[in-house]
C-alpha positions in Angstrom: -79.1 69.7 -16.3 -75.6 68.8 -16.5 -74.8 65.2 -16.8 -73.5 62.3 -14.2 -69.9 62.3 -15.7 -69.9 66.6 -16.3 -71.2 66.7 -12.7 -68.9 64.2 -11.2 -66.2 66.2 -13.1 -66.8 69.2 -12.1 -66.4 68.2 -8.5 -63.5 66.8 -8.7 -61.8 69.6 -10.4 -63.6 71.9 -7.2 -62.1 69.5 -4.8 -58.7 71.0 -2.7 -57.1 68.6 -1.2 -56.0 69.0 2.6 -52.5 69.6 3.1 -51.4 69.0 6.8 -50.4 66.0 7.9 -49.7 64.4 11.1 -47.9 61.2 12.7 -50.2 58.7 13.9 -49.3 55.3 15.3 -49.3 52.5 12.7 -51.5 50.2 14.8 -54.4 53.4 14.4 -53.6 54.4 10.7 -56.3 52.4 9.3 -58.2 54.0 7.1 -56.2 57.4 6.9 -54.8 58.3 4.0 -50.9 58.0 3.5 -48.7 61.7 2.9 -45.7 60.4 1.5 -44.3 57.2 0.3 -43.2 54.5 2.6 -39.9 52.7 2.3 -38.5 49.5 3.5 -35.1 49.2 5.4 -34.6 45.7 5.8 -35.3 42.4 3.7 -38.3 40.7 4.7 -38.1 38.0 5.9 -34.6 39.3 7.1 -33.2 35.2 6.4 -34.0 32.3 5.1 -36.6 30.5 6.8 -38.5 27.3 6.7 -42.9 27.6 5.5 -42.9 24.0 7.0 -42.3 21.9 10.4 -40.0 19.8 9.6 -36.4 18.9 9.3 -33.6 20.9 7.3 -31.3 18.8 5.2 -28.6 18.8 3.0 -30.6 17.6 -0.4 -27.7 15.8 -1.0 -27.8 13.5 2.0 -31.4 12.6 0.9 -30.6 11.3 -2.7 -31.8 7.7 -1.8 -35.7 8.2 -0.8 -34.7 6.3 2.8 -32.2 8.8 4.5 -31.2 8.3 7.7 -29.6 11.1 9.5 -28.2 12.1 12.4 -30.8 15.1 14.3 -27.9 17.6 15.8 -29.6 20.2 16.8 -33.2 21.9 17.2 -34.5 25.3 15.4 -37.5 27.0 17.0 -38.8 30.4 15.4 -36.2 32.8 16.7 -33.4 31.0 17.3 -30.4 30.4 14.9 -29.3 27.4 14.5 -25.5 26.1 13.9 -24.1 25.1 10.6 -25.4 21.6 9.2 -22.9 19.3 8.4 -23.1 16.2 5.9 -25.2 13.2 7.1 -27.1 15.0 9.5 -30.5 17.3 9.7 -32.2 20.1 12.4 -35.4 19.4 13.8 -37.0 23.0 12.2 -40.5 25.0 12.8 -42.3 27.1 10.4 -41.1 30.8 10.6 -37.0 29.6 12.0 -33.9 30.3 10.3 -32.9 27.4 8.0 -29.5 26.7 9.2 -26.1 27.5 7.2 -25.5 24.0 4.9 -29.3 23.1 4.6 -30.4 23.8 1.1 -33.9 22.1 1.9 -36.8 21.4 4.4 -38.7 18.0 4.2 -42.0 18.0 6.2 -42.4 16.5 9.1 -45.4 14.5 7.6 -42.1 12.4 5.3 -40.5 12.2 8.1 -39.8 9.4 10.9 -38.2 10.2 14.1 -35.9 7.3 15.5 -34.5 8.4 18.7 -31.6 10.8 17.8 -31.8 10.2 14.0 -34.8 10.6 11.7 -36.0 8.3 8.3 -36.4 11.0 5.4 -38.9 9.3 3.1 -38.3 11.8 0.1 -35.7 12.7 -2.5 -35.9 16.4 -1.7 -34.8 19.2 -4.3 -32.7 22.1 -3.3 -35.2 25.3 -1.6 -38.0 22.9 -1.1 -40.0 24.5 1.5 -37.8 27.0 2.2 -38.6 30.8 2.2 -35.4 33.3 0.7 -34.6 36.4 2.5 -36.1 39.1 0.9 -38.3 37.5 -1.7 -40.9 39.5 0.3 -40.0 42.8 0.5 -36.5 44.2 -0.3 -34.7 47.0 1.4 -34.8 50.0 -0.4 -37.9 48.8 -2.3 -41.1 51.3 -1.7 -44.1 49.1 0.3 -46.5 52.1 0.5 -47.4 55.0 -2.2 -48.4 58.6 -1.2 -52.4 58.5 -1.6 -53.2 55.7 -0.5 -56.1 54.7 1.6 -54.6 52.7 4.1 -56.2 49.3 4.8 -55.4 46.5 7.7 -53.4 44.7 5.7 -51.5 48.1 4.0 -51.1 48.8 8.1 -49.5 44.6 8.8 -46.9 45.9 5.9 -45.7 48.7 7.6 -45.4 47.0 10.6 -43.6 44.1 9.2 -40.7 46.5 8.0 -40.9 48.0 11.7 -42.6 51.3 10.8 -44.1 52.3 14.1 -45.5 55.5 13.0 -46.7 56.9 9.9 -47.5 60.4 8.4 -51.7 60.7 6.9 -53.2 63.6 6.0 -55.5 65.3 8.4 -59.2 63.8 8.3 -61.5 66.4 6.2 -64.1 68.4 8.1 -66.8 68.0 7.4 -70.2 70.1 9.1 -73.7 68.8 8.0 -77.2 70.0 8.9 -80.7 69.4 7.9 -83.5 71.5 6.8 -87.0 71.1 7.3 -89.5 71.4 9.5 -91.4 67.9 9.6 -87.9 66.6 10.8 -87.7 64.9 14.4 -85.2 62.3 15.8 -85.9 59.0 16.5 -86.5 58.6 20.6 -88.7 62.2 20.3 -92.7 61.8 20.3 -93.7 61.8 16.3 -96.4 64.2 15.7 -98.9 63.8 13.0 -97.1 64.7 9.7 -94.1 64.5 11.0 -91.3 62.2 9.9 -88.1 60.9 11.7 -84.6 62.3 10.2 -83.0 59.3 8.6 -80.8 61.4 6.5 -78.8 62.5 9.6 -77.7 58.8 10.4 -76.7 58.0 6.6 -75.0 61.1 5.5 -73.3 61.3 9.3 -72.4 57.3 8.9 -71.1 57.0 5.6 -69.1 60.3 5.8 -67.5 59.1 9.5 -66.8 55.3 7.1 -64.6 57.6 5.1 -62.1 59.1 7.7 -63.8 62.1 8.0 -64.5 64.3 11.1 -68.2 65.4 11.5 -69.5 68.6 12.5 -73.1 67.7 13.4 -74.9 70.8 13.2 -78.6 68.8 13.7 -81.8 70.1 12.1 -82.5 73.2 10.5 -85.7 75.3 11.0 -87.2 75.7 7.2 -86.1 79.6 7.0 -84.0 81.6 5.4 -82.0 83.5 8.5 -81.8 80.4 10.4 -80.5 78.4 7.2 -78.1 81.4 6.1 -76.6 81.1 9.9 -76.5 77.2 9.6 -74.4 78.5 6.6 -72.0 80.9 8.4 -71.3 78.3 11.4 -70.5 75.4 9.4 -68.3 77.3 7.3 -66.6 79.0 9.7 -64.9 75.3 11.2 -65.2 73.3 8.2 -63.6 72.2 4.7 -67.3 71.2 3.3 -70.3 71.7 4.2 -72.8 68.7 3.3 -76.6 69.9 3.5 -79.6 67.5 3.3 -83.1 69.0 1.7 -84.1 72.4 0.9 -82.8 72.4 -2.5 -86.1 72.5 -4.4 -87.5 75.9 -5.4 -90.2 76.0 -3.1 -91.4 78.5 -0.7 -89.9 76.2 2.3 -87.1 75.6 0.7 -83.8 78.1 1.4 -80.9 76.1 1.0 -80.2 77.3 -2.3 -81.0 81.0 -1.6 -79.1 80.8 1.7 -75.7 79.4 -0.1 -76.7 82.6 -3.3 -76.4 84.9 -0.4 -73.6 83.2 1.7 -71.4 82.0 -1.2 -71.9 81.3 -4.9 -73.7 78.5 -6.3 -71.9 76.7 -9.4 -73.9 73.4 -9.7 -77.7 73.0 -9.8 -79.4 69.8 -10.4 -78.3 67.1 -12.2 -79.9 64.1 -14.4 -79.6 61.4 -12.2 -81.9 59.3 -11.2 -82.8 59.1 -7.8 -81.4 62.3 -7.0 -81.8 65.6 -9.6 -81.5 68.3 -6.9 -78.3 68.0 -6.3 -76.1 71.0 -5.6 -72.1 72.4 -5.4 -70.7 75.3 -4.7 -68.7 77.5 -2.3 -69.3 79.1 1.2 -66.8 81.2 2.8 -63.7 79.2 2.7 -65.4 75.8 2.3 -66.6 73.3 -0.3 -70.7 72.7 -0.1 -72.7 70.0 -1.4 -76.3 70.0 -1.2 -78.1 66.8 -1.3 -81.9 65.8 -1.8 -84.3 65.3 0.8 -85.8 62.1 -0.2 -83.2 59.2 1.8 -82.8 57.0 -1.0 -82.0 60.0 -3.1 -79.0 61.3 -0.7 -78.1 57.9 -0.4 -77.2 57.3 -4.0 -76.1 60.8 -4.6 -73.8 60.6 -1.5 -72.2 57.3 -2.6 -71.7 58.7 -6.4 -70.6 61.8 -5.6 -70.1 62.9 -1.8 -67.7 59.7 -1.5 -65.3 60.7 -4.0 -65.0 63.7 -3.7 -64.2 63.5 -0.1 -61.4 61.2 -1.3 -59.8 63.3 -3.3 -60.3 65.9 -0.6 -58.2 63.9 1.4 -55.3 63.0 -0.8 -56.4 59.8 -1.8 -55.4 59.5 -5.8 -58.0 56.5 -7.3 -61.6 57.5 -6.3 -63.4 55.7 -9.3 -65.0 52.6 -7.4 -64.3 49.7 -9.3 -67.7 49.0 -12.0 -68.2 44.6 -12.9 -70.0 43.4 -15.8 -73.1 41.5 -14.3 -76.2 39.8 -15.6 -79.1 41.1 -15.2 -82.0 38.9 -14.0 -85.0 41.2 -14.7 -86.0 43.4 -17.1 -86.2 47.2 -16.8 -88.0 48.5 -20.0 -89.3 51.7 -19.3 -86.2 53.8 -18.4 -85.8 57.2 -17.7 -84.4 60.2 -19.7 -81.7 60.3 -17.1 -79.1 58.4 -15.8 -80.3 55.7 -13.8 -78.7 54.0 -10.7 -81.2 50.5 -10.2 -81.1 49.1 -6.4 -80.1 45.2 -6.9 -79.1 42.3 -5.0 -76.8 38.9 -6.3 -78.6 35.8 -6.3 -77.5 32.5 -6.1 -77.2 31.7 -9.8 -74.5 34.8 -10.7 -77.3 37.3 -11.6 -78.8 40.4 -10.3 -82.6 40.6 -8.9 -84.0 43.9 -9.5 -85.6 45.8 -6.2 -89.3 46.1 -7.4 -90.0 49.6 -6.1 -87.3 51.9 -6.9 -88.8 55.0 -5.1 -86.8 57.7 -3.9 -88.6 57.1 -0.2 -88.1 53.5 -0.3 -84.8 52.7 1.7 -86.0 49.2 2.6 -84.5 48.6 -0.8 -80.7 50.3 0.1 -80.5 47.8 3.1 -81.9 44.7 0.8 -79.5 45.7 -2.3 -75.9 44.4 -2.8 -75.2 47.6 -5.1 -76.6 49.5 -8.3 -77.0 49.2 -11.9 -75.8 52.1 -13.5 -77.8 51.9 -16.0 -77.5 55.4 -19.0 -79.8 57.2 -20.3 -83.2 56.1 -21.9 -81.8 52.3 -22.1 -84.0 49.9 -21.1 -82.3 46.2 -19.8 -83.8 43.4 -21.0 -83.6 40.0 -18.8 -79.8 38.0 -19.6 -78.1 41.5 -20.6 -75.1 42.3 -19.1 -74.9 45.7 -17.0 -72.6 47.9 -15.0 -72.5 46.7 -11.5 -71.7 49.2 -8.7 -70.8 47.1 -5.2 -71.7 48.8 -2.0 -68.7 47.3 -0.8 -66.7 49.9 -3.7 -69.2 52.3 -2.9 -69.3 52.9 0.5 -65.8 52.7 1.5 
């Protein structure tokens, strides 16, 4: 069995990234991944402004701590206001130009307005309060890097330097299907041994969190001509092919076959725990990954490895999810030969509390968990230890 870090590398190396690209509106670019690097043409903010209501001064009007000037004009956001001259101050609001001649803002709070002229209670210093041009962004400067994943607030930067439009890489498609004859979907009547396909929302849900677009090829009778032709559809339409179940060597299981006859298989189980079967290769012209049956198996393996390699499918240059040292509030002392990944949740007191039944079958404890240990081989964790934590919120996005 090859190892987490050979496996993970290995698909990373097998991932092509998509090359087409297409505009899409800034204010519907979340989440897509940028093609090229963005640029700013203008300084932001494009003046001077005031980060306070207020009133702009000369600092050296305001030397005494009981100014009283003349208020000549009023500035609302938008509006440029005339030059200030000596002895007197603009009535200013947060966001407006600071006038030509005011070197300061005082606060409206210091303030007190006397008919036309205003009490400044406060010796000022020159830029108090007061925002430069371009101390922001600068024009010229690059805002945005080819790569990245582009969040709300990467979007509210690109907008803020007036880019209406911005070029992503096309979202990676992605066909999935299910093998196994107990399978039925929730809402259908549940006959006895039967189970209902939970897989198909997680796998279908997680991969649509990531920008992709899903081919959902449903459930899979448990034979080898109806999996090999699952096989030949999805690949037909598809740049990976994401497969739940089936990848056991059992007589009703023909995933593995199907992709041997199909494609070529270059990656067969792995030692990771939940998860061993676990599965890579090539079909036709697209990338496959075969995932276990059990749902907190797929689950784990489709964070650790699905995820990024999907990302760096779609161009997206850091895929490592970022690992915190935590403490661990349990112990764990029987571990496993292989590499572990332990379902736990933060508590109130800065530790982790340990899921007690870690079984492949048990997703009650993926919906209860904050994230996983990984934990290595044959370690066992012994209460006040520190550990690697893995956030869902790293993981699954």
């Amino acid at each position: 069995m090859l190892s987490v870090d050979e496996a993970l590398a290995a698909l990373l190396s097998g991932a092509t990234p998509v090359t087409e690209t297409e505009d899409v509106a800034t204010l519907a670019a979340s989440g897509r991944v940028l093609a090229s690097d963005q640029f700013s043409t203008v300084d932001v903010p494009p003046l001077d402004n005031t980060s306070m209501d207020g009133y702009a001064v000369r600092a050296a009007d305001c030397t005494s701590g009981e100014a009283r000037l003349a208020v000549t004009q009023r500035i609302p956001a938008g509006k440029i206001g005339a030059a200030l001259g000596p002895g007197t101050a603009a009535r200013i609001f947060t966001g407006a130009p600071v006038p030509p001649g005011a070197d300061a803002v005082v606060m409206q709070e210091m303030c007190t307005a006397e008919g036309d002229h205003v009490l400044v209670r406060h010796k000022p210093h020159p830029g108090e309060w007061i925002r430069r041009a371009g101390e922001d962004i600068r024009a010229g400067s690059r805002i945005l890097a080819r790569g990245a994943r582009l969040t709300p607030q990467a979007c509210g930067l690109a907008a803020s330097v007036g880019l209406a439009v911005l070029p992503v890489y096309r979202g990676l498609r992605v066909a999935v299907f299910f093998t196994g004859n107990e399978l039925v979907m929730p809402g259908e009547r549940l006959p006895a041994g039967a189970i209902y396909n939970s897989n198909r929302f997680t796998i279908t849900g997680l991969l649509e969190q990531l920008g992709c677009e899903v081919d959902d090829l449903g459930i899979v009778p448990d034979s080898l001509a109806a999996t090999r032709e699952a096989f030949r559809r999805a690949a037909s339409s598809s740049d990976l092919i994401v497969t739940s179940g089936g990848m056991s060597v059992g007589e009703e299981d023909h995933v593995k076959a199907a992709v041997e006859a199909e494609g070529r298989l270059e990656m067969w189980k792995i030692a990771v725990k939940p998860g061993k079967p676990l599965a890579f290769g090539h079909v036709g012209g697209a990338a496959f990954i075969g995932l276990p049956g059990n749902p907190v198996s797929l689950f784990v393996t489709a964070a650790v490895f699905v995820r990024p390699f999907v990302l760096r499918c779609q161009g997206v240059s850091e895929v490592e999810p970022l690992a915190f040292p935590m403490r661990a509030d349990f112990d764990w002392p029987k571990p496993d030969a292989r590499r572990e990944f332990l379902r736990v949740k933060l508590n109130p007191a800065g530790g982790l509390e340990l899921y007690p039944n870690q079984g492949s079958a048990v997703l009650t404890s993926a919906v209860w968990a904050d994230g996983l240990v990984d934990n290595p081989e044959r370690h066992p964790i012994a209460r006040g230890e520190t550990v690697r934590f893995l956030p869902f919120s790293e993981l699954l996005r």
